[in-house]
C-alpha positions as CSV (number, residue, x, y, z in Angstrom):
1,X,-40.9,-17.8,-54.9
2,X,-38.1,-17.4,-57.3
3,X,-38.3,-13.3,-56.5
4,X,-37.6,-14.0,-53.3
5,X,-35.2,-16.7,-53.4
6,X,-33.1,-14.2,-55.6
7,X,-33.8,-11.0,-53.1
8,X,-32.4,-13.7,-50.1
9,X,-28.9,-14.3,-52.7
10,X,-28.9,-10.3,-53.0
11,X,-29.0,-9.8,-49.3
12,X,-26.3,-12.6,-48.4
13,X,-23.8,-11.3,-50.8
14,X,-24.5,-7.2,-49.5
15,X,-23.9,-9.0,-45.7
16,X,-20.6,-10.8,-46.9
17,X,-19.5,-7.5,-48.1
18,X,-16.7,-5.8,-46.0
19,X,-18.1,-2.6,-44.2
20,X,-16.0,0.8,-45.4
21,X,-14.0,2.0,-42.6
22,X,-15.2,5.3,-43.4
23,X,-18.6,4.5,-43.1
24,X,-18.1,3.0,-39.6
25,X,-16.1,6.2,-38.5
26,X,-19.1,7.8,-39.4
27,X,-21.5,5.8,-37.5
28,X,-19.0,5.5,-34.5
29,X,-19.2,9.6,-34.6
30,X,-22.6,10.3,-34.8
31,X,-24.6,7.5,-33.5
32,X,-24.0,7.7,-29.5
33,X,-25.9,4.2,-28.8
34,X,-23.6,2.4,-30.9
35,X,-20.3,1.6,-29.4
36,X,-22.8,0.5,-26.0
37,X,-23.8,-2.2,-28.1
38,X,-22.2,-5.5,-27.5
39,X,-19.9,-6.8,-30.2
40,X,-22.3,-9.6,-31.4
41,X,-25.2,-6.3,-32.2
42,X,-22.7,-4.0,-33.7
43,X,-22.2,-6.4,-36.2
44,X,-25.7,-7.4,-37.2
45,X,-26.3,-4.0,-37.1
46,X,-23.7,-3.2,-39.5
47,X,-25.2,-5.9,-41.8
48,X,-28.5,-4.5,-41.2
49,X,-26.9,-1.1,-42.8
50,X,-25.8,-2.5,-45.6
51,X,-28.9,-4.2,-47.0
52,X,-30.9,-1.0,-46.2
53,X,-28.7,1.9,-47.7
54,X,-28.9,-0.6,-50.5
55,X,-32.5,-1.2,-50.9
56,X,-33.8,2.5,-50.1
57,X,-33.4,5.5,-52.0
58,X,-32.8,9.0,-49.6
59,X,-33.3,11.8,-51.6
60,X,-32.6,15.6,-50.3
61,X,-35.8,18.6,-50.2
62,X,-35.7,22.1,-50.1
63,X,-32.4,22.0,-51.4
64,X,-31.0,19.5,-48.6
65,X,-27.9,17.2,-50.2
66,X,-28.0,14.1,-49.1
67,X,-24.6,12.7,-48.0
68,X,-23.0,9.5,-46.6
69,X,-23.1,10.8,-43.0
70,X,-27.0,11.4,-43.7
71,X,-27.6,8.2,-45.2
72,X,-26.0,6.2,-42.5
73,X,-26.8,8.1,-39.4
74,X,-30.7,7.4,-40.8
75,X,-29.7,4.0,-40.9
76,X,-27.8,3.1,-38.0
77,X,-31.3,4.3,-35.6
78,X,-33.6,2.5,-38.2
79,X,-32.1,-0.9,-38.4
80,X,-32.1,-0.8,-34.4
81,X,-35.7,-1.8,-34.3
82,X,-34.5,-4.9,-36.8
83,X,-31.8,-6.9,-34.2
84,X,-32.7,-10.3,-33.0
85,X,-35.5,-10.5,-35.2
86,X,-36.3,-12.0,-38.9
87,X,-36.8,-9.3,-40.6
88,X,-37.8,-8.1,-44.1
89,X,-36.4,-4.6,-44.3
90,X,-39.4,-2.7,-44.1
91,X,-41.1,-3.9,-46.6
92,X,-43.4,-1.1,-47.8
93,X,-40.9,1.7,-47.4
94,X,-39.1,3.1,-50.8
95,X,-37.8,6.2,-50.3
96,X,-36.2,8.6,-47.1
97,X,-37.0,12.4,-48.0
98,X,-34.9,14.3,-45.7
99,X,-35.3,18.4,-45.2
100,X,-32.6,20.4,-44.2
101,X,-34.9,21.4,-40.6
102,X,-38.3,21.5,-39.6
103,X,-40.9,21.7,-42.4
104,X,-44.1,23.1,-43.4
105,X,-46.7,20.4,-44.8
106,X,-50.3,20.7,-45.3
107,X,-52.6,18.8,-42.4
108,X,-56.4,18.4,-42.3
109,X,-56.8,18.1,-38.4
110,X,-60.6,17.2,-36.4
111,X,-62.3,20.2,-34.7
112,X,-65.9,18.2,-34.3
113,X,-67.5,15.3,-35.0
114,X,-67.7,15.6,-39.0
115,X,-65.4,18.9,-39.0
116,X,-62.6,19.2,-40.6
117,X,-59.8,22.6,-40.4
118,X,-57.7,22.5,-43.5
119,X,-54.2,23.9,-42.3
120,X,-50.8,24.1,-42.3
121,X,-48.2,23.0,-39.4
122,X,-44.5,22.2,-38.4
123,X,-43.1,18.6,-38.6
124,X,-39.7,16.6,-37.9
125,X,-40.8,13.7,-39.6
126,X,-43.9,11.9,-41.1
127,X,-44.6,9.0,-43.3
128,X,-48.2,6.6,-44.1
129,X,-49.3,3.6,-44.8
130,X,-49.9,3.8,-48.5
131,X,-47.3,6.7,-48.8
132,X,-44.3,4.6,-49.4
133,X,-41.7,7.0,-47.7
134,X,-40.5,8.4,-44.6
135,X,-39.6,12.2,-44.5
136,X,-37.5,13.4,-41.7
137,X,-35.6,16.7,-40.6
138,X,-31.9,16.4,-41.2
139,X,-31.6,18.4,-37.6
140,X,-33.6,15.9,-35.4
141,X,-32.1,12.9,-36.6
142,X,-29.1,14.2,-36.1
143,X,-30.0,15.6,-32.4
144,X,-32.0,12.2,-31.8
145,X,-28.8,10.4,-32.5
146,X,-26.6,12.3,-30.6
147,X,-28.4,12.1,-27.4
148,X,-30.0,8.5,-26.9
149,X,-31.6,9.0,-23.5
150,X,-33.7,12.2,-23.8
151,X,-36.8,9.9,-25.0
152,X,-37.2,11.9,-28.6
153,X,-36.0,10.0,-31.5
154,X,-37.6,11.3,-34.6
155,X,-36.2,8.0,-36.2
156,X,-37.5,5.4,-34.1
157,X,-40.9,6.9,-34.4
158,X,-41.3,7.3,-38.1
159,X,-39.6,3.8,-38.4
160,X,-42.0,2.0,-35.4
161,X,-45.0,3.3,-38.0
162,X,-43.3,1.7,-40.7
163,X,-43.2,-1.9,-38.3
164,X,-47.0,-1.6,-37.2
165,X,-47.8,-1.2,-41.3
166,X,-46.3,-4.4,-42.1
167,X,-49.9,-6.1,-41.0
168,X,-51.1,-3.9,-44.4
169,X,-53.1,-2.3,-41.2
170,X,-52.5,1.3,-39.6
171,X,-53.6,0.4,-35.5
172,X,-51.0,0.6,-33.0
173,X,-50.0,-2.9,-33.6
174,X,-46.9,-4.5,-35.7
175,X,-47.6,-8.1,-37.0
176,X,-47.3,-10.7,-34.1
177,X,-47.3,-14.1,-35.4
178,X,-49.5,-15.7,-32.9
179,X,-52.8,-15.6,-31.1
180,X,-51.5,-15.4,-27.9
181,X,-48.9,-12.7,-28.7
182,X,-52.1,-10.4,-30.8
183,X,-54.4,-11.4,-27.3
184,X,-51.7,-9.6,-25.3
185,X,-50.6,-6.8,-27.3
186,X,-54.0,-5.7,-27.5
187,X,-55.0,-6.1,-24.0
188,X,-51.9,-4.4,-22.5
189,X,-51.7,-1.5,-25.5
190,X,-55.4,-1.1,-24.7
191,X,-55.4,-0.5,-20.7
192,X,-52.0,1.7,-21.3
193,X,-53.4,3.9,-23.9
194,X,-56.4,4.2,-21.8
195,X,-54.1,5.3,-19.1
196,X,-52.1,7.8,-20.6
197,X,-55.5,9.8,-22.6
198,X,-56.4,10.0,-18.9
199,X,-53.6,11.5,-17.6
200,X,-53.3,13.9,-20.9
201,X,-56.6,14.9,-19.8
202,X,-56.2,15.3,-16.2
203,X,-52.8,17.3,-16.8
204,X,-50.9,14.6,-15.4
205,X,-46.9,14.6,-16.1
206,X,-46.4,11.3,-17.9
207,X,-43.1,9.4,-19.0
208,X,-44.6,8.9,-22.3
209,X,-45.0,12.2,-24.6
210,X,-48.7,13.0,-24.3
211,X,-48.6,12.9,-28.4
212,X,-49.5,8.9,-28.3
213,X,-52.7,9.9,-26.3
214,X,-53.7,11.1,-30.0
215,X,-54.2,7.3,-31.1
216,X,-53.2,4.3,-31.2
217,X,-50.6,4.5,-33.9
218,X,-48.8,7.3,-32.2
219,X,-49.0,5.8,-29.3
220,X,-47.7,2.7,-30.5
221,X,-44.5,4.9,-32.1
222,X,-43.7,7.2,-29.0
223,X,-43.9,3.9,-27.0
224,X,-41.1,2.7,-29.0
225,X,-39.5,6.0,-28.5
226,X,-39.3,5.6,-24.8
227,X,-38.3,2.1,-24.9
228,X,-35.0,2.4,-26.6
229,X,-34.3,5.9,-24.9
230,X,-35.7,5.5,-21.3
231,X,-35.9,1.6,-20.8
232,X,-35.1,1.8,-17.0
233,X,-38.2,4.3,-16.7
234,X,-40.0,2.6,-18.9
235,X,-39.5,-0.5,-17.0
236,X,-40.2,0.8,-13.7
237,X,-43.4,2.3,-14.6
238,X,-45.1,0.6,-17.4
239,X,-43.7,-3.2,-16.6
240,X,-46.3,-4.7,-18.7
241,X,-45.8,-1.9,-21.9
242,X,-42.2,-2.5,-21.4
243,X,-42.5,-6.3,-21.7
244,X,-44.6,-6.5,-24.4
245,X,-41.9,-4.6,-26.6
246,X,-39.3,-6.8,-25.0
247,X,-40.8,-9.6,-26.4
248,X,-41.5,-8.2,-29.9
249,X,-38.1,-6.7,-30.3
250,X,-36.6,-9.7,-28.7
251,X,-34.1,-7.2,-26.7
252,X,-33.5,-4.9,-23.9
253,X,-32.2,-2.0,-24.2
254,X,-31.0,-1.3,-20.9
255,X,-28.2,-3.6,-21.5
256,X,-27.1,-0.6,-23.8
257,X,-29.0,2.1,-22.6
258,X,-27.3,5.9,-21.9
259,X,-30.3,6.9,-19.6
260,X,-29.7,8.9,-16.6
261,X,-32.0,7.7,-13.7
262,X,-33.2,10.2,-12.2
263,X,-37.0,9.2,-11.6
């Protein structure tokens, strides 16, 4: 009790704390979403900023230096996910590795029932539950950032993992305080994962990137994707997916949202 009491003092003095104009002429130049924002959410994201670049630790790999533009342009598109909501800074997260690009890591991946293929593969981003760290390519972030309506946002995804493993679970599914709210979430996720596996396997083109049809959790994180990037499509094809976020997010994008409708 006393831990936290102290962590809530800690986080009330870093909000009171005056945001460096430099840091906001950063933002203001690489994050596109931002200045759509109304007033009221650029400033709670702005304290959102401030508690996070103070609570997590961004180190630099394969000879990647991490700077202040890195450090806030991953934090402006991570604390997005946070607005309107209490919120306890993602919890179980310590550290942001960023690479320079694209990356090589090692990957065991299924071939058959009980066989595994020991390999190696090309990532933007990953991060686990008991891993305590998101690693991201310098390059995506900053592509996601720059455009905010192409439905990829390398951020958003690794950071919607980090949401659904505050339940101390890995499923597709952030913590929802009540009944109701689980009953729901696991009845629409359920029928629209269904959905998009099918169309994956028919060949189908889909709104959501075919990657979620992998699982649950990924489809829970490209999902979130879509939801901040295409929220009119979203919307207009998946109402119920599209509410269900609405109400854990407690906001709409599309009263921010760059997205050309062209669907």
């Amino acid at each position: 009790m006393i831990l936290k009491l102290l962590k809530q003092r800690r986080r009330r003095r870093l909000e009171a704390q005056r945001f460096p104009e430099e840091w906001l002429n950063l933002i203001e130049r690489n994050v596109a979403f931002f200045s759509r924002l109304s007033a009221t959410d650029r400033a709670e994201l702005l304290r959102h900023i401030q508690i996070f670049l103070a609570e997590k630790r961004f180190e630099g790999c394969g000879g990647f230096k991490i700077t202040d533009e890195v450090r806030l342009t991953i934090a402006a598109q991570a604390c997005l996910v946070l607005l309107h909501r209490e919120t306890d800074y993602f919890p179980r997260l310590l550290t942001i590795l960023v690479y320079p690009s694209a990356y090589m890591a090692e990957e065991q991946r299924l071939i058959h029932e009980h066989v595994w293929e020991q390999g190696r593969t090309i990532r933007l981003g990953e991060t686990g539950r008991l891993l305590g760290s998101v690693v991201l390519a310098w390059d995506a972030v900053r592509a996601g950032a720059i455009d905010a309506a192409d439905g990829k946002n390398v951020v958003l995804h690794e950071f919607a993992h980090q949401l659904d493993f505050e339940n101390l679970a890995a499923d597709g599914a952030p913590a929802l305080a009540r009944r109701e709210q689980q009953e729901s979430w696991h009845k629409v996720m359920h029928a629209e994962f269904a959905a998009l596996r099918a169309a994956d396997e028919r060949g189908t083109p889909t709104l959501l990137n075919t990657y979620g049809a992998s699982d649950p959790i990924e489809f829970f994180a490209v999902s979130v994707e879509a939801f901040f990037e295409q929220p009119h499509a979203l919307r207009a094809r998946h109402p119920k997916l599209y509410a269900e976020l609405q109400s854990y997010f407690q906001q709409d994008p599309i009263e921010y949202s760059a997205e050309r409708i062209a669907w």
